[in-house]
C-alpha positions in Angstrom: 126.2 66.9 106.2 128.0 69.0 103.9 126.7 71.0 100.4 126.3 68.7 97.5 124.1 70.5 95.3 124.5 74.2 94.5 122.6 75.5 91.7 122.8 79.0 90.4 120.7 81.0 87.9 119.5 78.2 86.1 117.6 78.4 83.4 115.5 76.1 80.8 114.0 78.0 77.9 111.9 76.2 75.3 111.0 77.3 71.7 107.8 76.5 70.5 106.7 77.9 66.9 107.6 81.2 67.2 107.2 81.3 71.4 109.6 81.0 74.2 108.7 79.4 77.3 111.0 79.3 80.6 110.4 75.8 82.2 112.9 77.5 84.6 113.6 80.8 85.3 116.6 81.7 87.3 116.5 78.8 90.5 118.8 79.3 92.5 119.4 76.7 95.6 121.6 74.3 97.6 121.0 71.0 98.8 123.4 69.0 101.2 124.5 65.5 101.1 122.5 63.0 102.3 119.2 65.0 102.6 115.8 63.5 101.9 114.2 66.2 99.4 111.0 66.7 98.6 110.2 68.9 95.4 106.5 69.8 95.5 104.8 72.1 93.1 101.8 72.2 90.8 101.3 70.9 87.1 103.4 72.6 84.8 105.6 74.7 87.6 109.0 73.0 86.4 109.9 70.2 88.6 110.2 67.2 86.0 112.3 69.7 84.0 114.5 70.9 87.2 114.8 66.4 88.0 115.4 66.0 84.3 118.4 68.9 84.3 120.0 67.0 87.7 120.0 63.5 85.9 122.0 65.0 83.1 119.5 64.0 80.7 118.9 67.0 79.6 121.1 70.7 79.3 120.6 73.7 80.6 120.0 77.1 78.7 122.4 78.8 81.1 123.7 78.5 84.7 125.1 76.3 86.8 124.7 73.1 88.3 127.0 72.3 90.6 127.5 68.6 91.7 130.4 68.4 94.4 133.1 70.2 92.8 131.7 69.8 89.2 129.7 71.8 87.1 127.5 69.3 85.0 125.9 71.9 83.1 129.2 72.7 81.1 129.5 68.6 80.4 129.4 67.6 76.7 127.5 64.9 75.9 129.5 62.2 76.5 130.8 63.3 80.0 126.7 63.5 80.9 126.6 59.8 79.1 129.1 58.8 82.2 127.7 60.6 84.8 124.6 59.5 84.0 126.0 56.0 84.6 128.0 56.1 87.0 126.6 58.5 89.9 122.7 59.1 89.2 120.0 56.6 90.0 116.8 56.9 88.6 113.5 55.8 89.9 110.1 56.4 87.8 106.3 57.0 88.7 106.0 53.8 86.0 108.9 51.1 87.0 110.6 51.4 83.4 111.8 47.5 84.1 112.0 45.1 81.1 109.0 42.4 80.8 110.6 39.6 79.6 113.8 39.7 82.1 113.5 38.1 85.6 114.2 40.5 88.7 117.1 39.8 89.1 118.2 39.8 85.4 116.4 43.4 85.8 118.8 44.9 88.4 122.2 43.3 86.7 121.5 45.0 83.7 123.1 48.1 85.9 126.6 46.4 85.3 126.0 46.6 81.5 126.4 50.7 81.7 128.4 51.0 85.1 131.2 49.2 86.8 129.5 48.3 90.7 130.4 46.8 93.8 127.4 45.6 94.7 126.1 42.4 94.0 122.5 41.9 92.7 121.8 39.3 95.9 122.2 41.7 98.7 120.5 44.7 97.1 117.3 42.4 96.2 118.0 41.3 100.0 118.0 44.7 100.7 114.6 45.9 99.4 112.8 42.2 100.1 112.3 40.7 97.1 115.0 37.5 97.7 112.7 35.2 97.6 111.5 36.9 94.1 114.4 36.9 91.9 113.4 34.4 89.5 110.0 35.7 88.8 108.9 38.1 85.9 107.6 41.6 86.4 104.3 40.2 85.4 104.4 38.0 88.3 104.9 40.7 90.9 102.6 43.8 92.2 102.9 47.1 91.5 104.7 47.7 94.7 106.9 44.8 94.2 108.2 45.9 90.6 109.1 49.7 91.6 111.2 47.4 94.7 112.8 46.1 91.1 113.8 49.9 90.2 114.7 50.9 93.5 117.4 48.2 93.4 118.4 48.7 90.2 118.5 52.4 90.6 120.4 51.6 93.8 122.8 48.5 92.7 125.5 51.2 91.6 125.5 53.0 94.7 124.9 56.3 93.4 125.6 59.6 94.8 122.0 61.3 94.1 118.8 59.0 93.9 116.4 61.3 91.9 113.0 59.9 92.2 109.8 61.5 90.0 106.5 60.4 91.4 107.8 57.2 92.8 104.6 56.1 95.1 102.2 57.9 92.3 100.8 54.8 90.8 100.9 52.6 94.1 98.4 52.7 96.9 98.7 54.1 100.3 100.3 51.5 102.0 102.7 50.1 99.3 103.4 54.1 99.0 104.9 53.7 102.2 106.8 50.9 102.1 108.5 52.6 99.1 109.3 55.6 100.9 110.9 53.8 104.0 113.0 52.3 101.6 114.5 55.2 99.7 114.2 57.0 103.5 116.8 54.1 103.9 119.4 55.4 101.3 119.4 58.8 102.3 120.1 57.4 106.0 123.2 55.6 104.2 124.4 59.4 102.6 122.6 59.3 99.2 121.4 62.4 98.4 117.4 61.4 97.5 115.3 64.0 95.6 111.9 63.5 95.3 109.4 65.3 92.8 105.6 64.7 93.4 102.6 66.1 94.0 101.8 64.8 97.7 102.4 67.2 100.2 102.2 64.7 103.0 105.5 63.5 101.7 106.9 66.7 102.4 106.6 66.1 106.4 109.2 63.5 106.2 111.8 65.4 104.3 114.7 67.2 105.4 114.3 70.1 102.8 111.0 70.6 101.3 111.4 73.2 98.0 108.8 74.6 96.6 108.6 75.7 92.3 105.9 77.8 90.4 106.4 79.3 87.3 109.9 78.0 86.8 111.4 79.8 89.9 111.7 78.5 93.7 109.5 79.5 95.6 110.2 78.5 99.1 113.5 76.5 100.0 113.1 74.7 103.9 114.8 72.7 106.1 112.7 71.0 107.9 114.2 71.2 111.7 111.9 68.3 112.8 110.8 65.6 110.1 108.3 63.2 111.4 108.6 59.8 110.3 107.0 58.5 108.0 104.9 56.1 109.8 103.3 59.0 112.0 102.2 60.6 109.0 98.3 59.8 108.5 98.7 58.6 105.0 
């Protein structure tokens, strides 16, 4: 693995009234390609707004965010539209998937924002839900439909696969299944960050960070991740 991620000084200051706030204040870390990342922290520490600030969606007060040999925190708004599109998937504690489109109508409206490789077949294939691809999300379980965003997220074979709360509103052993699967892309060089507040997740990772108060406060490889089904979930 090599260094994907290098982030330096960055900062994410909010004005409220007359009040500022640092959602970040001054992280600085790496992260290498294809590690499975865990980002834990409690309510309020910045970990949505570091996710939020790697997806491009939104820009930093100052610093740098370096993404292979580009700086995405100098983009413009229309070079953040494309990277946006073309090398971050995004995969939500609630499965953000349309109602009234099939599954696989779902995960093809990737091609409507990117250009992709992939066909929508093999990446349904790929998460099991083949035999699913004419249903509606209302059809499905909860575990089933954040399958849908995982290959959606996944149909444009992104480089990072930045994941907030993914197994949050599923239980235990749907959580699981979830996890081996984006365990999966990381195994096939994605670089997958996850944000959440269960620590057991962390035992799996390769790097566990942890953020309070807007700064890191602990940045660790983990030399010997268990996996995940010898975690007591």
């Amino acid at each position: 693995m090599k260094n994907f991620i290098e982030i330096k000084n960055l900062k994410k200051t909010y004005i409220v009234g007359e009040q500022k706030f640092n959602a970040l204040d001054g992280v600085n870390l790496s992260i290498e390609q294809g590690e499975f990342v865990v980002i834990l922290g409690p309510s309020g520490a910045g970990k949505s707004t570091l996710l939020n600030l790697l997806g491009g969606m939104d820009k930093a007060t100052s610093g740098s965010i370096k993404i292979g040999e580009n700086d995405i925190a100098k983009y413009n708004d229309k070079e953040l539209t494309r990277y946006r599109a073309d090398e971050v998937g995004f995969i939500f504690q609630f499965y953000n998937i349309m109602p009234t489109l099939t599954v696989e109508e779902n995960v093809n409206l990737i091609k409507d924002v990117t250009n992709t490789s992939k066909k929508s077949k093999e990446v349904l294939k790929s998460v099991g839900l083949s035999r699913h691809s004419n249903k509606f999300p209302q059809e499905l379980s909860g575990g089933e439909q954040q399958r849908v965003s995982i290959a959606r997220a996944i149909m444009k074979n992104p480089k990072i696969l930045l994941c907030d709360e993914p197994t949050g509103a599923l239980d235990s052993k749907t959580g699981v299944d979830v996890l081996k699967l984006l365990k999966k892309q990381a195994d096939n060089d994605t670089t997958v960050i996850i944000v959440t507040h269960n620590s057991l997740i962390a035992d799996i990772a390769d790097r566990v960070i942890k953020i309070k108060n807007g700064k890191v406060e602990s940045n660790i490889i983990n030399k010997q991740p268990k996996k995940i089904d010898e975690v007591k979930w």
